[in-house]
Every structure is written in C-alpha cells, then in structure tokens.
PDB file of N, CA, C and O in Angstrom:
ATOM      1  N   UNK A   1     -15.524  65.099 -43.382  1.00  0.00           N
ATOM      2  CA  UNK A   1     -16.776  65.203 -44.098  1.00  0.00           C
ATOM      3  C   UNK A   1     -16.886  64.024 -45.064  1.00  0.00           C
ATOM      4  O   UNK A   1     -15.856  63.732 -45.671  1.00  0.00           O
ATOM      5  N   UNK A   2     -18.050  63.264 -45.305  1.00  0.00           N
ATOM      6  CA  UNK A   2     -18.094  62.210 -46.091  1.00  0.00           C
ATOM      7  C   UNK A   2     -19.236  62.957 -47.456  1.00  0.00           C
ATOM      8  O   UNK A   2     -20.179  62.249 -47.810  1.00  0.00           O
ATOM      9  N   UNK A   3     -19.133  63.770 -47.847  1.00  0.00           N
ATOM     10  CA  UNK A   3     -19.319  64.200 -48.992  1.00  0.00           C
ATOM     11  C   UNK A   3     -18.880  64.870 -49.608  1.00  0.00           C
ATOM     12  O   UNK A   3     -18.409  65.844 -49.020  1.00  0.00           O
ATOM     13  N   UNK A   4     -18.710  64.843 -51.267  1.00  0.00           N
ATOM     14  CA  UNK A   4     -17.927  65.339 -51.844  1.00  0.00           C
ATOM     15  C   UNK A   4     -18.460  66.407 -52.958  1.00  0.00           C
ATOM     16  O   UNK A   4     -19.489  65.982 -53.484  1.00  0.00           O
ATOM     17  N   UNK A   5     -18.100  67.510 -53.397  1.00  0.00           N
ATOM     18  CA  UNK A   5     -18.485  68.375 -54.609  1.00  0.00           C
ATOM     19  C   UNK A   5     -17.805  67.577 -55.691  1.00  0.00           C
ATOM     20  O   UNK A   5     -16.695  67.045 -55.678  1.00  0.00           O
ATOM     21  N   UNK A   6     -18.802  67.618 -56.706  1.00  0.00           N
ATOM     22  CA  UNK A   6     -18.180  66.887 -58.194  1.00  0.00           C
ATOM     23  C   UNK A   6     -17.193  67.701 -58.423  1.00  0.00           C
ATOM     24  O   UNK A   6     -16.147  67.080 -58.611  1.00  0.00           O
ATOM     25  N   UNK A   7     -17.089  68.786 -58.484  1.00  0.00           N
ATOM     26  CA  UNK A   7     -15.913  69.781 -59.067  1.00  0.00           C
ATOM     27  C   UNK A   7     -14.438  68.738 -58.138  1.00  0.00           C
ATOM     28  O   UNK A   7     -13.505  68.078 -58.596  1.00  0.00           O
ATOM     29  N   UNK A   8     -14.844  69.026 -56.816  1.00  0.00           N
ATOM     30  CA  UNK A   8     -13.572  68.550 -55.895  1.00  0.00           C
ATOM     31  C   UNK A   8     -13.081  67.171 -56.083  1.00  0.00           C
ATOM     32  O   UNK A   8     -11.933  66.773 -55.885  1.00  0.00           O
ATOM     33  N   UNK A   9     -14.303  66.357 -56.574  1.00  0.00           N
ATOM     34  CA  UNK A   9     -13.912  64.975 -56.237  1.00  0.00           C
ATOM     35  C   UNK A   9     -12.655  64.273 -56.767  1.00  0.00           C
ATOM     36  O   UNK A   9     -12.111  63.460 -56.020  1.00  0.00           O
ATOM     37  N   UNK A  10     -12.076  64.534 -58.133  1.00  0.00           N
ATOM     38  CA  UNK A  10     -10.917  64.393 -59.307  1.00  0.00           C
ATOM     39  C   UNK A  10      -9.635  64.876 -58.167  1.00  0.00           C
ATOM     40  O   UNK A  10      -8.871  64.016 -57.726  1.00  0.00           O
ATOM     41  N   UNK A  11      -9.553  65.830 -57.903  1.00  0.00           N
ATOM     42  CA  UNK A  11      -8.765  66.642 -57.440  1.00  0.00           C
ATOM     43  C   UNK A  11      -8.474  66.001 -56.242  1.00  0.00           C
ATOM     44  O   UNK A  11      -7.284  65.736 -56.073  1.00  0.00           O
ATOM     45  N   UNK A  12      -9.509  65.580 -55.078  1.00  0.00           N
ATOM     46  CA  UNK A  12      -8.819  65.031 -53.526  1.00  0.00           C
ATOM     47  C   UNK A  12      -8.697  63.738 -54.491  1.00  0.00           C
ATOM     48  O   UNK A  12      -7.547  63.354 -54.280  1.00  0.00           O
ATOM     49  N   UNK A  13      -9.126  63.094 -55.192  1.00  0.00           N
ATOM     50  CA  UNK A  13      -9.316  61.713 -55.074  1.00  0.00           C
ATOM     51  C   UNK A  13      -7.716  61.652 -55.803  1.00  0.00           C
ATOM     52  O   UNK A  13      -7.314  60.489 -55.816  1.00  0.00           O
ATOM     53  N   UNK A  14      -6.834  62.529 -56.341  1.00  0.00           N
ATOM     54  CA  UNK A  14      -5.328  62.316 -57.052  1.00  0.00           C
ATOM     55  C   UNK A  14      -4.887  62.660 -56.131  1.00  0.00           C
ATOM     56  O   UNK A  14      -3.848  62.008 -56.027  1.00  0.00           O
ATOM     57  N   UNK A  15      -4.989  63.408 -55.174  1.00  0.00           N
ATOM     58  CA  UNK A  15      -4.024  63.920 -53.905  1.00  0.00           C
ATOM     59  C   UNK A  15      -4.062  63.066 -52.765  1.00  0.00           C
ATOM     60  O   UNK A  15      -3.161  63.001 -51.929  1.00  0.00           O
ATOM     61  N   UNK A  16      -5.360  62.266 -52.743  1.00  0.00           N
ATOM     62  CA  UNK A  16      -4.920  60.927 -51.780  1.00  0.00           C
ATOM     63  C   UNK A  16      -4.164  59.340 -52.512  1.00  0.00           C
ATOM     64  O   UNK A  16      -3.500  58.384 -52.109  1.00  0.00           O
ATOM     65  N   UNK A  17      -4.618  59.708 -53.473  1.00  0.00           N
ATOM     66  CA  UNK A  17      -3.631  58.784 -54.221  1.00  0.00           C
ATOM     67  C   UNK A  17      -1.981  59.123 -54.884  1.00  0.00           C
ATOM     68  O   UNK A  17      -1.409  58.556 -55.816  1.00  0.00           O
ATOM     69  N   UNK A  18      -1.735  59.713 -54.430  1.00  0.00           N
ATOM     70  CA  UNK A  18      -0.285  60.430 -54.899  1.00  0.00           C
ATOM     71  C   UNK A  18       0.438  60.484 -53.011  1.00  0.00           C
ATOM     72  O   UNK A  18       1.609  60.236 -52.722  1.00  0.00           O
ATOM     73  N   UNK A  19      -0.522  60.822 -52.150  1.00  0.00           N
ATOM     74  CA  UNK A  19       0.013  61.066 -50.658  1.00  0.00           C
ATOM     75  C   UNK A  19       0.352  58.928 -50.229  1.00  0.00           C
ATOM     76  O   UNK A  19       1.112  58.356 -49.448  1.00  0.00           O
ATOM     77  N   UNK A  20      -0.524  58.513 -51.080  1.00  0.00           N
ATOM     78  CA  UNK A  20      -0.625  57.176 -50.344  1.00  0.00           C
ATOM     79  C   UNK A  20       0.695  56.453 -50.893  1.00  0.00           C
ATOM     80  O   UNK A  20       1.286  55.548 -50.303  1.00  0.00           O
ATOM     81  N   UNK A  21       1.125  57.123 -52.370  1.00  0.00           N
ATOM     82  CA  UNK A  21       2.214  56.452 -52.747  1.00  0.00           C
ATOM     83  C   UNK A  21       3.743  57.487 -52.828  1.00  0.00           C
ATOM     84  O   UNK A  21       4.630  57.430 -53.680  1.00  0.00           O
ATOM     85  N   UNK A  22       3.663  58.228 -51.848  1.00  0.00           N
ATOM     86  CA  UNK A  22       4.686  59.052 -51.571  1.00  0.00           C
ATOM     87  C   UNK A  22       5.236  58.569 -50.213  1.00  0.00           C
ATOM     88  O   UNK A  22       4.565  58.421 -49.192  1.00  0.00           O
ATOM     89  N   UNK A  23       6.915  58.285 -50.392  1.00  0.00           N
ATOM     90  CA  UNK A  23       7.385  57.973 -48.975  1.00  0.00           C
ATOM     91  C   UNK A  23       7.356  58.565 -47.760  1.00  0.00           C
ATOM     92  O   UNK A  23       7.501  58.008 -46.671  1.00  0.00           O
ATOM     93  N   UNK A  24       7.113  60.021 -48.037  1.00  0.00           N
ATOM     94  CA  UNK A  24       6.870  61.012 -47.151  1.00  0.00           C
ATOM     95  C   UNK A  24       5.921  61.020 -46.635  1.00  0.00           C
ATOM     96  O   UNK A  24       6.032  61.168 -45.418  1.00  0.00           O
ATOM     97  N   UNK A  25       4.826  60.913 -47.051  1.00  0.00           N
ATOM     98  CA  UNK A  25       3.267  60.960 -45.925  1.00  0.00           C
ATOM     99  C   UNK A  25       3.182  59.698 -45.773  1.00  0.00           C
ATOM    100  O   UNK A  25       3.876  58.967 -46.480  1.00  0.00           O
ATOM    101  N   UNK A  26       2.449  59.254 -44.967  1.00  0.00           N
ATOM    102  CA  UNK A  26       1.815  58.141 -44.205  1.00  0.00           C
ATOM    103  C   UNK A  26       0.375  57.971 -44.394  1.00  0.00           C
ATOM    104  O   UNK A  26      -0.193  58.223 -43.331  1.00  0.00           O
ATOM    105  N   UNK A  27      -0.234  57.728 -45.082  1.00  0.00           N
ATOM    106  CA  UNK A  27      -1.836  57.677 -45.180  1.00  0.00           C
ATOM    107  C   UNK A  27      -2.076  56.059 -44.970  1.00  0.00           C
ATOM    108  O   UNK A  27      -1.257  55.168 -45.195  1.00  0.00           O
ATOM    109  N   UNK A  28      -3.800  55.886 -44.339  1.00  0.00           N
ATOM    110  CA  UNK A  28      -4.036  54.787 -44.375  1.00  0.00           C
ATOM    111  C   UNK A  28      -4.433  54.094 -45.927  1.00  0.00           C
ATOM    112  O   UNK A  28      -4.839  54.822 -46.833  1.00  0.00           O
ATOM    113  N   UNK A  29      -4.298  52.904 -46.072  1.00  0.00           N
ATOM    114  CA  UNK A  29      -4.552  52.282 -47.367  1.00  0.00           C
ATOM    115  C   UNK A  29      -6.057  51.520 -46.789  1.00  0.00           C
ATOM    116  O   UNK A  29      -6.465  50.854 -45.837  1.00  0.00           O
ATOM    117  N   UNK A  30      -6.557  52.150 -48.122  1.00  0.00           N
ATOM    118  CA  UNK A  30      -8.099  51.855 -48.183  1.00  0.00           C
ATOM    119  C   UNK A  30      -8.770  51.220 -49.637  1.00  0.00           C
ATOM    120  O   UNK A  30      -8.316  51.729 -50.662  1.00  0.00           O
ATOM    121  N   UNK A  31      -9.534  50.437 -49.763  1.00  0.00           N
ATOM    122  CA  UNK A  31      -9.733  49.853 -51.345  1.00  0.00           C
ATOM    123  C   UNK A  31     -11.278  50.922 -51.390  1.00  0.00           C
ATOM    124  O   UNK A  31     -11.763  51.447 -50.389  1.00  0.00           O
ATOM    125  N   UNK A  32     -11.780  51.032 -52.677  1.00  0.00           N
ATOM    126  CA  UNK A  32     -12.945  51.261 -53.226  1.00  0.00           C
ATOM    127  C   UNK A  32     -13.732  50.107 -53.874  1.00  0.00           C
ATOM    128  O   UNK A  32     -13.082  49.472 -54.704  1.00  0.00           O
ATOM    129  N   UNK A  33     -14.719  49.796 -53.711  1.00  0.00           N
ATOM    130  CA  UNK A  33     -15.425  48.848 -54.447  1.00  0.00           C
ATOM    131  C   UNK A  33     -16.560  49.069 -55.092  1.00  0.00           C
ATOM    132  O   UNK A  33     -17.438  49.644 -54.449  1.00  0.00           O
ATOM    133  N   UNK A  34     -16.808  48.732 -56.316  1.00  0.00           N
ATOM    134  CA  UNK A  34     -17.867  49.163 -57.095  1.00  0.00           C
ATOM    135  C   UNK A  34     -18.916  47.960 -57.383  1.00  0.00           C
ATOM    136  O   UNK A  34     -18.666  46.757 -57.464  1.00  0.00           O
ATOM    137  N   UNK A  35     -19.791  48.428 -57.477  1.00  0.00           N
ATOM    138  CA  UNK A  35     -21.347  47.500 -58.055  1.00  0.00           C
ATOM    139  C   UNK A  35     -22.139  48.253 -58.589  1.00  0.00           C
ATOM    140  O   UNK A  35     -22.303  49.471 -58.512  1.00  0.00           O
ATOM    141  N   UNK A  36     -22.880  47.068 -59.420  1.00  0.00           N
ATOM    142  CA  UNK A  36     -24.164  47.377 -60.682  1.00  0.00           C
ATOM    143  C   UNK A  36     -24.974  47.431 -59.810  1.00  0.00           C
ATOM    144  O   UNK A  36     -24.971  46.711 -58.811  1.00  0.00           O
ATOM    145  N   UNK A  37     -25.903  48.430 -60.114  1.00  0.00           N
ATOM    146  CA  UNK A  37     -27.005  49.306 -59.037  1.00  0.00           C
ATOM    147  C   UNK A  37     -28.653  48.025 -59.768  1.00  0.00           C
ATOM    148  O   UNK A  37     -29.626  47.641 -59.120  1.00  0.00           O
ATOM    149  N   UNK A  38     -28.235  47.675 -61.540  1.00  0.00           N
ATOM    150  CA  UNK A  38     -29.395  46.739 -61.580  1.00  0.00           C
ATOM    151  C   UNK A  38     -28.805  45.793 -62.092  1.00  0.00           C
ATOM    152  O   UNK A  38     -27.618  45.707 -62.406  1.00  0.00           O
ATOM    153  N   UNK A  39     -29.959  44.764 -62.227  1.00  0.00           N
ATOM    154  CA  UNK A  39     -29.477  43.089 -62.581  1.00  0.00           C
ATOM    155  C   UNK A  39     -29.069  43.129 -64.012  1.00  0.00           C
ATOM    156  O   UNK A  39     -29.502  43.986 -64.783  1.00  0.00           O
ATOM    157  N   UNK A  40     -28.220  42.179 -64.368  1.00  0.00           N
ATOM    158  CA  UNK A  40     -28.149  41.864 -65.952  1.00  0.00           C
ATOM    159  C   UNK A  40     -28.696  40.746 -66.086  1.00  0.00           C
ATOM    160  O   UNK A  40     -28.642  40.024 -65.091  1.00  0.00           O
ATOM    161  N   UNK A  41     -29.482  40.139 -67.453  1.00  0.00           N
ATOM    162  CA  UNK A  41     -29.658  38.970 -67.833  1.00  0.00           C
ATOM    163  C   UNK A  41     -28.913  39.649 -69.268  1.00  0.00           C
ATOM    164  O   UNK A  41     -28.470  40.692 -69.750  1.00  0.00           O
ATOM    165  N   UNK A  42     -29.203  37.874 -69.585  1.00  0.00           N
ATOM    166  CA  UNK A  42     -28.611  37.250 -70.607  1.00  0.00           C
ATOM    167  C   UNK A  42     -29.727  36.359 -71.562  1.00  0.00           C
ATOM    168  O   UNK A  42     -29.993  35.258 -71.080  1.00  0.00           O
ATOM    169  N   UNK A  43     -30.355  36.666 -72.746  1.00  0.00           N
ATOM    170  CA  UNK A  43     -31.284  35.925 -73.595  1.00  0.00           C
ATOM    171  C   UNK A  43     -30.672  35.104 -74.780  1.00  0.00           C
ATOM    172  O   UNK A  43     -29.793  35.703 -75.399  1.00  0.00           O
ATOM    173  N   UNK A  44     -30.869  34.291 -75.054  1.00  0.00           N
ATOM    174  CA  UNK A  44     -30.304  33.564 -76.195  1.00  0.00           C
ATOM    175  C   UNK A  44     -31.484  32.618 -76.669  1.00  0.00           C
ATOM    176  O   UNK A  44     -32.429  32.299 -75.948  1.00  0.00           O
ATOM    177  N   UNK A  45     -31.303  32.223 -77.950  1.00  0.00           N
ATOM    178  CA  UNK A  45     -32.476  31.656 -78.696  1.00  0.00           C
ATOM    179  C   UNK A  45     -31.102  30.187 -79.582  1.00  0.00           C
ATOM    180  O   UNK A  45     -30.111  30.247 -80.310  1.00  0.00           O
ATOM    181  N   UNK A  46     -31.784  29.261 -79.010  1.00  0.00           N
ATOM    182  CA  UNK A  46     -31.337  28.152 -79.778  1.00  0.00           C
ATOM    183  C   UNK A  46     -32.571  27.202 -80.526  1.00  0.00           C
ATOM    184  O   UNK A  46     -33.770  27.453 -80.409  1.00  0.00           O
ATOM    185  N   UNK A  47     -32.035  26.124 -81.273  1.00  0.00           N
ATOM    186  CA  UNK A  47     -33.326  25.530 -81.813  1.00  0.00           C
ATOM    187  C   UNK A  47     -33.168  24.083 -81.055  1.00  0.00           C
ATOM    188  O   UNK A  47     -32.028  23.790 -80.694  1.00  0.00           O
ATOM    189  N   UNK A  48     -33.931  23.417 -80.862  1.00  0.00           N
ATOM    190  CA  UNK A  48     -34.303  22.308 -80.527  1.00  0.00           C
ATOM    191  C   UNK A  48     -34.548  21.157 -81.128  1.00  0.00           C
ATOM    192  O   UNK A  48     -35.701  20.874 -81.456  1.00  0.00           O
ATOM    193  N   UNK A  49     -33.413  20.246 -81.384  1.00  0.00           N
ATOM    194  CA  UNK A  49     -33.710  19.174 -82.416  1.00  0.00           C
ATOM    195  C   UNK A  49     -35.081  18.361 -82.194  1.00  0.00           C
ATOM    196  O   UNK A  49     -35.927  17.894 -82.956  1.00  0.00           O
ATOM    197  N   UNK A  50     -34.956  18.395 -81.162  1.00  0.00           N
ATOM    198  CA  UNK A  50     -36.580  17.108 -80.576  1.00  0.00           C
ATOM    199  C   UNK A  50     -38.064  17.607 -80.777  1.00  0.00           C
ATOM    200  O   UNK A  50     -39.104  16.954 -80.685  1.00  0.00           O
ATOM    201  N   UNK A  51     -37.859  19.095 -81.111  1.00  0.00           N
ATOM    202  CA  UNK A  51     -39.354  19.513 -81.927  1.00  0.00           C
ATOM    203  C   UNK A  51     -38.920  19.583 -83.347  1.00  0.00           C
ATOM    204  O   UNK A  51     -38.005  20.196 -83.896  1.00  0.00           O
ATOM    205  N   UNK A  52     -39.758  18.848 -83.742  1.00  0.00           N
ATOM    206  CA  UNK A  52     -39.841  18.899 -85.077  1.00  0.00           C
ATOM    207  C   UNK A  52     -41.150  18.813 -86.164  1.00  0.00           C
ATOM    208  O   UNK A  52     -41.222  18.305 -87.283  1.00  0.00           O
ATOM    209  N   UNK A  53     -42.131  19.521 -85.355  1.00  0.00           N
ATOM    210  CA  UNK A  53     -43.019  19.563 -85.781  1.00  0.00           C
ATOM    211  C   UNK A  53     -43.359  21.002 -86.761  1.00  0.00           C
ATOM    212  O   UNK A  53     -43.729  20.889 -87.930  1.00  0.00           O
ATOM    213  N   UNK A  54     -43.212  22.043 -86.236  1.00  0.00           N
ATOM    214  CA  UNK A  54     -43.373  22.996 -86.710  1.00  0.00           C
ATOM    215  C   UNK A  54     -41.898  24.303 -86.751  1.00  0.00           C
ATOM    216  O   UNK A  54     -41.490  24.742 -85.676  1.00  0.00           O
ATOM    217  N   UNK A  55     -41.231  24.798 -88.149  1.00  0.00           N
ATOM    218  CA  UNK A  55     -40.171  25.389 -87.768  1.00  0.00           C
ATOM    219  C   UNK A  55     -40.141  26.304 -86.895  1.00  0.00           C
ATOM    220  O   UNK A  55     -39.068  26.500 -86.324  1.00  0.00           O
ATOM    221  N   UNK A  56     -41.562  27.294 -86.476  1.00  0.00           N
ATOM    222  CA  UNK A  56     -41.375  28.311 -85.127  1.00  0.00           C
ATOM    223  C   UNK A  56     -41.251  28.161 -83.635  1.00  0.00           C
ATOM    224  O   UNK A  56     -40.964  28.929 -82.717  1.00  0.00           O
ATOM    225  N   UNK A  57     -41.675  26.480 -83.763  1.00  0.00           N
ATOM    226  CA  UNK A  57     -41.530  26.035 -82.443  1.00  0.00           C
ATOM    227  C   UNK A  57     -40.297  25.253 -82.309  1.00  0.00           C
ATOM    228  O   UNK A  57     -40.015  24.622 -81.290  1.00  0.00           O
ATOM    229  N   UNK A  58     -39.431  25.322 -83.560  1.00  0.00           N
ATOM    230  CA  UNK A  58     -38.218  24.306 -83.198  1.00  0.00           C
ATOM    231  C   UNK A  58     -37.301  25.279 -81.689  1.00  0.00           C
ATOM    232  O   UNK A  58     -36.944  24.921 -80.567  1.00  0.00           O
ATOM    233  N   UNK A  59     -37.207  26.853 -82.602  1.00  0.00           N
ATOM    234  CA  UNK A  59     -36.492  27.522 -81.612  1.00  0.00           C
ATOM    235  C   UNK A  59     -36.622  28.200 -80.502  1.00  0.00           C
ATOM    236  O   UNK A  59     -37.140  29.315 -80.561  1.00  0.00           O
ATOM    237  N   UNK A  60     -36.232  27.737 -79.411  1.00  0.00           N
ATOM    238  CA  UNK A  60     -36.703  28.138 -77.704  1.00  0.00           C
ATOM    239  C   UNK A  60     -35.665  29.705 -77.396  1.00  0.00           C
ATOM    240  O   UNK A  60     -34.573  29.921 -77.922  1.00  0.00           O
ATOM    241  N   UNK A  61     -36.078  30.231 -76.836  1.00  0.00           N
ATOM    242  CA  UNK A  61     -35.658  31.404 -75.980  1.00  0.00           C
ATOM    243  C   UNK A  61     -35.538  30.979 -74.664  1.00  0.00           C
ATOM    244  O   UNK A  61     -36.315  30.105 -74.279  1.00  0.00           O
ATOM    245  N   UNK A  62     -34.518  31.540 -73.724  1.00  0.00           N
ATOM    246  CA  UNK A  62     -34.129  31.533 -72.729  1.00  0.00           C
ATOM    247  C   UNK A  62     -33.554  32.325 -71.917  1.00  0.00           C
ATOM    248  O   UNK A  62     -32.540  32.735 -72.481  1.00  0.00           O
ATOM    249  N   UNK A  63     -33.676  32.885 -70.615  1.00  0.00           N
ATOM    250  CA  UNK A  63     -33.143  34.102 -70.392  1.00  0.00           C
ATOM    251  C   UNK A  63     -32.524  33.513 -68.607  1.00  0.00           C
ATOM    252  O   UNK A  63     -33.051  32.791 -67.761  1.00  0.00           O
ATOM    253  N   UNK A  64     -31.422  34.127 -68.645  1.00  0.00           N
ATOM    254  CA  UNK A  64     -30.283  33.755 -67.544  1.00  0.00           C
ATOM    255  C   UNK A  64     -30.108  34.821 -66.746  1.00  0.00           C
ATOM    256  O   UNK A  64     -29.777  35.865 -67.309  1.00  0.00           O
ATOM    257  N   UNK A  65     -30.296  34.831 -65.129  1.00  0.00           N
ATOM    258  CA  UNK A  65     -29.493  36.195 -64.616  1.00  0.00           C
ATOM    259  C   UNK A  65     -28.177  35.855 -64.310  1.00  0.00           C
ATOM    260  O   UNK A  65     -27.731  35.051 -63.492  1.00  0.00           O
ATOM    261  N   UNK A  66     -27.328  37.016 -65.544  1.00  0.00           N
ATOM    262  CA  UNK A  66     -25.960  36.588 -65.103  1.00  0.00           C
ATOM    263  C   UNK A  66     -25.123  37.344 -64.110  1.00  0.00           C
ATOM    264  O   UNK A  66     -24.073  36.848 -63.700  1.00  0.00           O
ATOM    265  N   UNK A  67     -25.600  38.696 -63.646  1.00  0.00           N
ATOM    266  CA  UNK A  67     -25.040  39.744 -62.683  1.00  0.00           C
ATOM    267  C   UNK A  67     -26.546  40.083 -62.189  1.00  0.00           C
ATOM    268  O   UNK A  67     -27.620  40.416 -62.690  1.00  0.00           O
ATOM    269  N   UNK A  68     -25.840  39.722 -60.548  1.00  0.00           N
ATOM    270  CA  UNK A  68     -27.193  39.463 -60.194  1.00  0.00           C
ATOM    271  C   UNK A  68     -26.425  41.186 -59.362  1.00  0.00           C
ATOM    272  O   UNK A  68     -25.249  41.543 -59.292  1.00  0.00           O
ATOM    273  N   UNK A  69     -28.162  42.129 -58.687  1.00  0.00           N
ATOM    274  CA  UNK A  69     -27.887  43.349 -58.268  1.00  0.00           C
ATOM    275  C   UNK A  69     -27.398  43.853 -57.322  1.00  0.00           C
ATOM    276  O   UNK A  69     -28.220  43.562 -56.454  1.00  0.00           O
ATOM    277  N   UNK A  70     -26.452  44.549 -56.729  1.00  0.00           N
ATOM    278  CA  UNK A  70     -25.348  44.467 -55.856  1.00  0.00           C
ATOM    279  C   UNK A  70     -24.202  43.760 -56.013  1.00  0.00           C
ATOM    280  O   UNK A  70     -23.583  43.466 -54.990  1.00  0.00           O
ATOM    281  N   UNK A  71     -23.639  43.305 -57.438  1.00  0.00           N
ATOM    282  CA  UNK A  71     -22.565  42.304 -57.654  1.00  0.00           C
ATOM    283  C   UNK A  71     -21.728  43.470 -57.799  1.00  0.00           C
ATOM    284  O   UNK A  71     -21.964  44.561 -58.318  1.00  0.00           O
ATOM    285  N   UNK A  72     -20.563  42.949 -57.153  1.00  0.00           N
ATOM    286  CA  UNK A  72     -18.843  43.662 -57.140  1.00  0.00           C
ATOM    287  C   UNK A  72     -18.479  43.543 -58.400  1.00  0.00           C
ATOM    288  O   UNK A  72     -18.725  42.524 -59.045  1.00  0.00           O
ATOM    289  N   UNK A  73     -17.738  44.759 -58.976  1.00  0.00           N
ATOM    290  CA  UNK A  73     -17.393  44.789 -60.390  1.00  0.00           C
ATOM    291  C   UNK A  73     -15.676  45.124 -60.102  1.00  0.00           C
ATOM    292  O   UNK A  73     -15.408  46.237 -59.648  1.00  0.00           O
ATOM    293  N   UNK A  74     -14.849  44.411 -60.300  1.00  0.00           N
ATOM    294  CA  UNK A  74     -15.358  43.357 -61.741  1.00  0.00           C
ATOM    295  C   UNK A  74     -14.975  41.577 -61.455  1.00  0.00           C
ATOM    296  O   UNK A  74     -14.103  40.849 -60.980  1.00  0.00           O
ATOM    297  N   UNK A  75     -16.286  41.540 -62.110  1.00  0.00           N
ATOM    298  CA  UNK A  75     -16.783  39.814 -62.081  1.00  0.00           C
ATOM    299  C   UNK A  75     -16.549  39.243 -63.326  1.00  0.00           C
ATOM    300  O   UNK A  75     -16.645  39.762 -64.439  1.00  0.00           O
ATOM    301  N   UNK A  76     -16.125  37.743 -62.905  1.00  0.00           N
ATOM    302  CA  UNK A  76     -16.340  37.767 -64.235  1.00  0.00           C
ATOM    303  C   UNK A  76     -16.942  35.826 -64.524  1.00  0.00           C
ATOM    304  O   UNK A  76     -16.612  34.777 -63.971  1.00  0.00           O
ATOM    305  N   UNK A  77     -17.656  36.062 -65.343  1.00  0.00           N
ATOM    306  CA  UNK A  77     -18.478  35.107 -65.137  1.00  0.00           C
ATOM    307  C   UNK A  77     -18.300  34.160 -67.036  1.00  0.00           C
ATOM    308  O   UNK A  77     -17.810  34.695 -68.031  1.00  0.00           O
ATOM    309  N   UNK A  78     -18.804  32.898 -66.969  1.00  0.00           N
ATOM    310  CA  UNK A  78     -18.429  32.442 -67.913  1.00  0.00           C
ATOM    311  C   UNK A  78     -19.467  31.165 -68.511  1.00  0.00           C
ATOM    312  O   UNK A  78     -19.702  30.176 -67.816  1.00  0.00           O
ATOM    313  N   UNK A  79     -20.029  31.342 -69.870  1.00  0.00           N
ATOM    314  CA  UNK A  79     -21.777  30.522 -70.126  1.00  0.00           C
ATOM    315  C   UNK A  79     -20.801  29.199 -71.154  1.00  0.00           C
ATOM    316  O   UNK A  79     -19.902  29.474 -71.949  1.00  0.00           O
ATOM    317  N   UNK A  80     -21.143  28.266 -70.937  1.00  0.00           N
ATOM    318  CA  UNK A  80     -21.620  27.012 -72.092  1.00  0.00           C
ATOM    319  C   UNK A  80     -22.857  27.016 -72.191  1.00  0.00           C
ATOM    320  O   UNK A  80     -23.916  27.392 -71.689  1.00  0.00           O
ATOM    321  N   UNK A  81     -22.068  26.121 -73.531  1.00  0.00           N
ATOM    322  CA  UNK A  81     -23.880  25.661 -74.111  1.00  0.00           C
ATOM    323  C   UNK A  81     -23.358  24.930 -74.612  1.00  0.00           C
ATOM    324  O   UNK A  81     -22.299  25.066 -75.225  1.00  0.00           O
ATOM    325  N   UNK A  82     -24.215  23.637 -74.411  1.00  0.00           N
ATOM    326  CA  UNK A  82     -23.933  22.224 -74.575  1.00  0.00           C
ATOM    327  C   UNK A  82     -24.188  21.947 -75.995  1.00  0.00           C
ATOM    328  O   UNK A  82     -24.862  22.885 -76.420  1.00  0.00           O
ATOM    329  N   UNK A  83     -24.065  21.482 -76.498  1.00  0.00           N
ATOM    330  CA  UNK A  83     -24.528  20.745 -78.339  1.00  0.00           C
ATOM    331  C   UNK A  83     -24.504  19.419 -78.639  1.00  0.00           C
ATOM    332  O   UNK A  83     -23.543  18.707 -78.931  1.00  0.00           O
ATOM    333  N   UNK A  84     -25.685  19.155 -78.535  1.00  0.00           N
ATOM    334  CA  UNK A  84     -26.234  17.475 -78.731  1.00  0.00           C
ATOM    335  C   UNK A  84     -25.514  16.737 -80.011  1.00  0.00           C
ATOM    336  O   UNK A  84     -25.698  17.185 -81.143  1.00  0.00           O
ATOM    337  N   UNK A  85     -24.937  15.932 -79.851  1.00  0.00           N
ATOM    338  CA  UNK A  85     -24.003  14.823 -80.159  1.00  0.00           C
ATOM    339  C   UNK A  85     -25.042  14.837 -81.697  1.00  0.00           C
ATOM    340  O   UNK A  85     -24.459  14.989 -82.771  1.00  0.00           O
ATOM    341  N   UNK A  86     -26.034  14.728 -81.681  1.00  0.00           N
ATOM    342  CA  UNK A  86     -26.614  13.899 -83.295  1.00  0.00           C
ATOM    343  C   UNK A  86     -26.561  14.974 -83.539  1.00  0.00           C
ATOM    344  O   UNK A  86     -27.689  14.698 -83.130  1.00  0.00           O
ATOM    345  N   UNK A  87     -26.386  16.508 -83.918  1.00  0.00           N
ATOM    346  CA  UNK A  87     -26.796  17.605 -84.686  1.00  0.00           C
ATOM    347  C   UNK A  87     -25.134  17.605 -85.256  1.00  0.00           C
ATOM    348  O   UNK A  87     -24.149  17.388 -84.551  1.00  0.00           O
ATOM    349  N   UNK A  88     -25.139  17.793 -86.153  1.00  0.00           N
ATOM    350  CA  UNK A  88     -24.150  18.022 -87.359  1.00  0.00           C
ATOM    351  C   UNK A  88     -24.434  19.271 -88.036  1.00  0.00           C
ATOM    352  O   UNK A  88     -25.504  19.570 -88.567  1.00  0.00           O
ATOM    353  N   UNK A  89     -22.763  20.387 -87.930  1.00  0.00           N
ATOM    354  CA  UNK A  89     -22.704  21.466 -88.957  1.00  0.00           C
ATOM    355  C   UNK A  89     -22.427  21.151 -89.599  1.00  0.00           C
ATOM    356  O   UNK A  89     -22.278  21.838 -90.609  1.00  0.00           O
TER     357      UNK A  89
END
C-alpha cells in the first residue's frame, strides 16, 4: 500500500529504519527526498552612489529568486554583493 495513516507513519517509518540497519533483516536501501512546494525570493535595498540627486531615489530595491519551486532540500546557495571601490565606511 503506498499510503500511510498519520498515526502509523512515526511508527513504520522507525521499524524500517531500525530493520535496514539490523544485520538480521535484509531490506532494500532507499533515500527520501524533500522539496519546497513554493519559490523563495530574496529582497534587499542598497543605495546607489551614482544617484545623487534626490535621497529617496539614492536607494534601489531588488528582489532575487533564490529557491526556485521544486528545489531539493537541502540546498544551499550563496549571495555577494559587490561594493564600489570609491564608497568609503
């Protein structure tokens, strides 16, 4: 049967994992794989040295998809952000 009762599921799912690592039974070895059912982005707001006209327009928003939907978990993914040589902290 390929469905499971929530009550049952805890319960077979330790007894095939306890049979798989017992010398005595023989079970096949099988992986599980998981994924995010929706997308993630990622927004960030930096400012922009090259506007300099008005302070609300210095700072831009930007938005990234970083787990895109159906991605295998776990991923792992990794952002720069560049920083222009003339801006001084």
């Amino acid at each position: 049967m390929r469905t499971l009762n929530s009550s049952e599921c805890i319960a077979r799912g330790c007894s095939l994992m306890s049979a798989m690592m017992s010398p005595l039974f023989k079970v096949a070895d099988y992986g599980i794989e998981e994924f995010n059912l929706h997308p993630i982005n990622v927004t960030y707001s930096f400012v922009n040295p090259n506007k300099m006209e008005i302070e609300d327009e210095k700072v831009e928003t930007k938005t990234s998809l970083l787990f895109p939907e159906g991605c295998n978990i776990p991923c792992i993914k990794s952002l720069s952000f560049a920083r222009p040589e003339h801006v001084h902290l």
